[in-house]
VOTOR-715824 format. One line per 8 residues: their letters; for each residue x, y, z of N, C-alpha, C. Coordinates in nm, 2 decimals. Each point is the difference from the previous one (the first is absolute). Layout:
a) X,Y,Z,X,Y,Z,X,Y,Z  ...;
***
This chain:
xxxxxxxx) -0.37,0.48,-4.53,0.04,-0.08,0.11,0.15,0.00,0.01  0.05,0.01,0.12,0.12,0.03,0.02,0.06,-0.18,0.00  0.04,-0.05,-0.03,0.04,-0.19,0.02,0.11,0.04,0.07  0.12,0.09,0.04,0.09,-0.05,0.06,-0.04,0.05,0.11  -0.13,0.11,0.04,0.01,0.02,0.16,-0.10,-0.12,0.01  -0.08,-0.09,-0.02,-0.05,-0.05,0.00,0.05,-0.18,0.05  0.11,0.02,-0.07,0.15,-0.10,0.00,0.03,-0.03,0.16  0.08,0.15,0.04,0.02,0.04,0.11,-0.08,-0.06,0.10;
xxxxxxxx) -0.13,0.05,0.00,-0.10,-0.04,0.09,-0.06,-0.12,0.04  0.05,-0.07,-0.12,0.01,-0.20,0.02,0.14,-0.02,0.03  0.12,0.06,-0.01,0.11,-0.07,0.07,-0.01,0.02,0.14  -0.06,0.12,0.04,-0.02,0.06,0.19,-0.11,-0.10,0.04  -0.13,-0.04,-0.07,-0.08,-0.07,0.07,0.10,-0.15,0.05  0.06,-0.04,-0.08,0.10,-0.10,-0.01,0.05,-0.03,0.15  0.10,0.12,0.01,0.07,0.00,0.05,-0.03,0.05,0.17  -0.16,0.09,-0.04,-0.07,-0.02,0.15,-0.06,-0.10,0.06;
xxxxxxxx) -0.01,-0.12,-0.10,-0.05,-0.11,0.04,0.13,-0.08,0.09  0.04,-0.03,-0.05,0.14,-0.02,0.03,0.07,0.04,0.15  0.01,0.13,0.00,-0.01,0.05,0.14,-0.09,-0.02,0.08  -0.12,-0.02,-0.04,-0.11,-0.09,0.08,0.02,-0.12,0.02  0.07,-0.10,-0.08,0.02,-0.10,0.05,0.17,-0.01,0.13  -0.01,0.04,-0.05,0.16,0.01,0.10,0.00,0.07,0.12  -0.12,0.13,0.02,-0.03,0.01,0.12,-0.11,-0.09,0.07  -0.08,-0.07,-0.05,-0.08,-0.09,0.06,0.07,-0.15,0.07;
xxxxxxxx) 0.14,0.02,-0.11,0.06,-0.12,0.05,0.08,0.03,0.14  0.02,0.12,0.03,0.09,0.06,0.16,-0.13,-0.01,0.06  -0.07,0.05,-0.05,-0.15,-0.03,0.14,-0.02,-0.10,0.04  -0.04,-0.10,-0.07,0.05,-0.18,0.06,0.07,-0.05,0.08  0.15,0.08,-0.01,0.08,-0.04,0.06,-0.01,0.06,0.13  -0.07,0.11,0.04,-0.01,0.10,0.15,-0.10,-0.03,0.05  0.03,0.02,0.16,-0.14,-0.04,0.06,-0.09,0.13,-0.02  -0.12,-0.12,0.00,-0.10,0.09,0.01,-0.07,0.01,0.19;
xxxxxxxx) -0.10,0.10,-0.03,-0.05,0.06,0.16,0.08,0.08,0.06  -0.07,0.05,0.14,0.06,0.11,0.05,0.09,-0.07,0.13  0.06,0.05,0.11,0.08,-0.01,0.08,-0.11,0.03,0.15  -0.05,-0.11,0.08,-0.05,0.10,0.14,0.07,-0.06,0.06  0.01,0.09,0.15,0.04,0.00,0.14,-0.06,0.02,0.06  0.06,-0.14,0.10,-0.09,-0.01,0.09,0.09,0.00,0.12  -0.05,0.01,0.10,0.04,0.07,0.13,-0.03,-0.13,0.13  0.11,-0.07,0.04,-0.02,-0.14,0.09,0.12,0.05,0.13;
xxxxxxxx) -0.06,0.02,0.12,0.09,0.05,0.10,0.12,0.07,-0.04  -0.04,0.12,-0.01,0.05,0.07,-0.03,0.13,-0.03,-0.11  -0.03,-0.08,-0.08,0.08,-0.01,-0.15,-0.07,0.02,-0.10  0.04,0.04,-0.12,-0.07,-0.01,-0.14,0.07,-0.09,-0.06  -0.14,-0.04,-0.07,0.03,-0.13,-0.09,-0.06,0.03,-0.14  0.07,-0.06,-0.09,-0.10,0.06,-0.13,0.03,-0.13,-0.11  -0.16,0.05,-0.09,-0.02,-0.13,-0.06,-0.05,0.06,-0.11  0.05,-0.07,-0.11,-0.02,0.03,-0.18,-0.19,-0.11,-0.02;
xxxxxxxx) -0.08,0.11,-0.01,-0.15,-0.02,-0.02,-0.03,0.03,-0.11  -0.10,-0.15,-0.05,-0.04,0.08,-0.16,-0.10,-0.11,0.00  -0.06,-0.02,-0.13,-0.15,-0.07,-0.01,0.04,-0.08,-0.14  -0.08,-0.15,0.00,0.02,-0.07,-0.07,-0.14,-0.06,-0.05  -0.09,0.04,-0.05,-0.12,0.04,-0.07,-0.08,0.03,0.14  -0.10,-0.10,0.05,-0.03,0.03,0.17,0.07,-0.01,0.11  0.15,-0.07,-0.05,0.03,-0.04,0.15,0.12,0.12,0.02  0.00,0.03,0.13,0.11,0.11,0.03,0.08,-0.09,0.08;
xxxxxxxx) 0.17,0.05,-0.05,0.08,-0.05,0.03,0.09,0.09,0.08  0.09,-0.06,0.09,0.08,0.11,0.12,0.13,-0.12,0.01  0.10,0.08,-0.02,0.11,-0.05,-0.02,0.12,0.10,0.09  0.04,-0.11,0.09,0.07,0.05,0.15,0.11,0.03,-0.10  0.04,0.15,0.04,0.17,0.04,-0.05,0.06,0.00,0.13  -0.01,0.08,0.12,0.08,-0.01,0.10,0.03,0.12,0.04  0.06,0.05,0.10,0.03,0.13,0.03,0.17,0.05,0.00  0.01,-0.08,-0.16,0.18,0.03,0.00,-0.01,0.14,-0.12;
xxxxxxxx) 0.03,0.10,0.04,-0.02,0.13,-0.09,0.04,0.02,-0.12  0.15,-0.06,-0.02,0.03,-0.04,-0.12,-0.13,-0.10,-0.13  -0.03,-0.09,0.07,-0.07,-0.09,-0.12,-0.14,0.10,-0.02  -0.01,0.07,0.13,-0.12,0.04,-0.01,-0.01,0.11,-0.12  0.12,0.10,0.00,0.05,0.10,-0.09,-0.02,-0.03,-0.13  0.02,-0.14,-0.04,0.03,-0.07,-0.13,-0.07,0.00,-0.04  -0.12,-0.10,0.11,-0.12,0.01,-0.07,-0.10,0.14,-0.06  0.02,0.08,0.05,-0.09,0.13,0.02,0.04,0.04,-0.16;
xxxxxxxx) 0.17,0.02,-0.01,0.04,0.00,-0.15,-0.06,-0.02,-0.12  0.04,-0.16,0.01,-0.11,-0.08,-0.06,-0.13,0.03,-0.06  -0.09,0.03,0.12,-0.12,0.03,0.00,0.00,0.08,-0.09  0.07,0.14,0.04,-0.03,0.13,-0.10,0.06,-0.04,-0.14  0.09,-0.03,-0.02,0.07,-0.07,-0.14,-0.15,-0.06,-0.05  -0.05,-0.07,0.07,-0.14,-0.08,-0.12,-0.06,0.10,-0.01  -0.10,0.08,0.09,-0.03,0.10,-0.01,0.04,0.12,-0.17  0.12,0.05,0.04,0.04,0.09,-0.08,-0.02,-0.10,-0.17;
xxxxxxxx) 0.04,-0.15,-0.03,-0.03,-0.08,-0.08,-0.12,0.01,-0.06  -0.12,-0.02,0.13,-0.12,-0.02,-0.06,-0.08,0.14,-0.06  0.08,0.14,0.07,-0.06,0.10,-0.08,0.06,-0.02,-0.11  0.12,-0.02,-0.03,0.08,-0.01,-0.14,-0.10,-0.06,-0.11  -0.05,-0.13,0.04,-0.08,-0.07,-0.07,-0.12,0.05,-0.06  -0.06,0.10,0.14,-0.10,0.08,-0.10,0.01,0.06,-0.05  0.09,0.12,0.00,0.05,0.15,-0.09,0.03,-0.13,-0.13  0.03,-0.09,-0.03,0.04,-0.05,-0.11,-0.13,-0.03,-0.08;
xxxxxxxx) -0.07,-0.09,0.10,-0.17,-0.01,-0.04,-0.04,0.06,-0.06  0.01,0.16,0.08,-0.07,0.12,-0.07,0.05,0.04,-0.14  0.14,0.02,0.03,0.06,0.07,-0.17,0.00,-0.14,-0.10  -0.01,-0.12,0.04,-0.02,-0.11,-0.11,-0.17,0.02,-0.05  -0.09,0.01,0.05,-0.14,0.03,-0.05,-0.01,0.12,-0.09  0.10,0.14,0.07,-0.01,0.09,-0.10,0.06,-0.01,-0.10  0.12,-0.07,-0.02,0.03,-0.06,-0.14,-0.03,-0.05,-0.06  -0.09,-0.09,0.04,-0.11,-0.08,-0.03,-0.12,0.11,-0.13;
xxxxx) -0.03,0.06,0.14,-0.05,0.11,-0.13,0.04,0.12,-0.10  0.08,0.04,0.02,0.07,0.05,-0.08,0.06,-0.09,-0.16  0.02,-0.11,0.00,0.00,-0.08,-0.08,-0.12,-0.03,-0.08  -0.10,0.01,0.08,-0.16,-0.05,-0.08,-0.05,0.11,-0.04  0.07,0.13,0.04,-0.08,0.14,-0.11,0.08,-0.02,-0.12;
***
C-alpha cells in the first residue's frame, strides 16, 4: 500500500468538499429560473420565472436591457456553478473509491 498517494487522495477529497461548499454558497446568492418575454403592444417585457415547490413564481423585471443583461449573466454564472458542483460530486465519489480499494 502506497500511504502517501493514499494521503494525497484525502487532502483532494478535502479540499473538493470545500470547493463544494463555496460554490453552493454563490448559488444562493444567484437567481434562480429562467428569463421569459412577453410581448404587450408591441413592447417586450420580461420576467425572472422559477418554482417554489408547487407554486410558480413570475417576477416582473421590465423591459430596461441593461438589468435584463445582468440577469441572464447571472443566470448562466449559477448554471456554470451548478455543473461545477457535480463534476465535484463525481470525482469526490471516485475518490471515495479509490480510497476503499
Amino acid at each position: 500500500m502506497n500511504t502517501v498517494f493514499y494521503g494525497v487522495v484525502e487532502e483532494e477529497k478535502e479540499r473538493n468538499l470545500e470547493r463544494q461548499e463555496v460554490y453552493k454558497d454563490e448559488i444562493d446568492k444567484l437567481p434562480k429560473g429562467y428569463l421569459n418575454k412577453r410581448k404587450s403592444k408591441g413592447i417586450y417585457y420580461f420576467y425572472l420565472q422559477r418554482r417554489d415547490g408547487q407554486q410558480f413564481i413570475s417576477e416582473y423585471i421590465g423591459n430596461d436591457e441593461a438589468k435584463v443583461e445582468e440577469i441572464r449573466k447571472l443566470i448562466a454564472k449559477r448554471k456554470h456553478y451548478e455543473d461545477l458542483v457535480k463534476r465535484l460530486k463525481l470525482e469526490y465519489k471516485q475518490m471515495c473509491k479509490v480510497v476503499k480499494e
